[in-house]
BAMI-438811 format. One record per residue: x, y, z of N, C-alpha, C in turn; residue in one letter. Coordinates in pm, whole numbers, plus 50000, padded with zeros to 5 digits. Example, Ala and Ser with C-alpha at 12.3 -4.5 7.8 and 13.67 -1.06 7.14 Angstrom:
# BAMI-438811
513194943150780512304955050780513204967050780A;512854977550708513674989450714512905000350787S;
# end
This chain:
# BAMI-438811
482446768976847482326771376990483056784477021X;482466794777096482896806077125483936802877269X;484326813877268484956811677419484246812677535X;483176815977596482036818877687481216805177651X;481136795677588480846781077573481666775677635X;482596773577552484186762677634484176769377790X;484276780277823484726783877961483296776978077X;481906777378039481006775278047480896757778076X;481146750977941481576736777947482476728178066X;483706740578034484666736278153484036736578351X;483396748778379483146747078527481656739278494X;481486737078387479886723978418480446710278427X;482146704278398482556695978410483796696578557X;483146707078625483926707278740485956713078720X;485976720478619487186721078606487536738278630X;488556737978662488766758178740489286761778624X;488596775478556488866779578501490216794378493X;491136790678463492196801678536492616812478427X;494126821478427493556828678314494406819178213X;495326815978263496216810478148495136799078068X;494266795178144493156783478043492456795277957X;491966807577990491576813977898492386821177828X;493346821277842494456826977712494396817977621X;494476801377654494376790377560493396790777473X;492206792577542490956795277450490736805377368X;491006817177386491516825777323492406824977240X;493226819377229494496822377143494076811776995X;493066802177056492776792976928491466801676850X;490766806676963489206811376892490056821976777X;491056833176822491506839776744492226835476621X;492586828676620493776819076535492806817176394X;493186818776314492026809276180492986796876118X;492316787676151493186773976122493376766876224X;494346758276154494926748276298496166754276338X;496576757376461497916752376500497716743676603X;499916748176606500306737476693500596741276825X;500956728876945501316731677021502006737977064X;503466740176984504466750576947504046761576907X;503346762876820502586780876798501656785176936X;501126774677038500146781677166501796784977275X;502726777477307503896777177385504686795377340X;504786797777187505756806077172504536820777228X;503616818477189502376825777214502626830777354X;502146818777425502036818277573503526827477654X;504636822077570506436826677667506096843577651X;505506849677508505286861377522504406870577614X;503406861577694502856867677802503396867477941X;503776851477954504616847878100505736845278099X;506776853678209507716843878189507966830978218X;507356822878315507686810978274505956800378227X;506076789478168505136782178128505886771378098X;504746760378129505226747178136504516736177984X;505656734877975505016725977815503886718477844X;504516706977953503726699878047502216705078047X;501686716478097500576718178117499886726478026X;500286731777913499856729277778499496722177686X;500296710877661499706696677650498666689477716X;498736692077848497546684777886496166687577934X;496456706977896495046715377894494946711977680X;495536709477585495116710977464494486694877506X;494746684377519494176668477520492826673077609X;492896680077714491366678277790490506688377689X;491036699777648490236701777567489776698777442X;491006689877436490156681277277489456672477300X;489646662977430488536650877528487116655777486X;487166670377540486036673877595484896682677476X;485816685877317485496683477237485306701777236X;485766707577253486006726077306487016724377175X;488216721677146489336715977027488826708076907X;489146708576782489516694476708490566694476690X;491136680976649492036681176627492846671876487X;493686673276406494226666776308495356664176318X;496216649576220497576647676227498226656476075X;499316667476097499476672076006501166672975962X;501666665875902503326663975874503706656776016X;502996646076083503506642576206503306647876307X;502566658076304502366670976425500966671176429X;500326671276544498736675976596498756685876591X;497896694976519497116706376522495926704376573X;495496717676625494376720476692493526733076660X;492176733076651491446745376601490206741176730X;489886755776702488446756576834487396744876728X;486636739676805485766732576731484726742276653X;484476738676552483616748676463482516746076496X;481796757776534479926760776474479826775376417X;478686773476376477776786276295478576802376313X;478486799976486479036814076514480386817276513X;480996811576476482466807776508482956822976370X;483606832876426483626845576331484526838876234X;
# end
């Protein structure tokens, strides 16, 4: 899934797309692999100064709901990768 899908997905499920949700999407489409919630947070403090764990967590769960994410248990820790297709660079 590209990012212009997920962003696409999101206002067809009624949800506002803001920028910090597309930094999220971004920051995984770029990423190769899984991370973690802790690798999108240290990510994120370098753009804003402030960000809320809180709503990082619960933009990575809607986007894994909504299937934009997968996700795995890895040493006890959820990782997350954009969901893969074809085009996925």
């Amino acid at each position: 899934m590209n990012v212009q899908e997920a962003i696409t997905l999101l206002k067809e499920k009624g949800y506002k797309v803001t920028e910090r949700r597309k930094e999220i999407l971004n920051f995984f489409y770029e990423s190769d692999g899984y991370r973690t919630a802790k690798d999108l947070i240290q990510y994120l403090e370098s753009r804003y100064r402030t960000i809320s764990p809180d709503t990082i967590y619960r933009n990575l769960h809607l986007y894994n709901e909504m299937g934009i994410l997968e996700s795995t248990e890895l040493n006890g820790e959820t990782h997350f990768q954009m969901r893969c297709t074809e085009e996925h660079h």
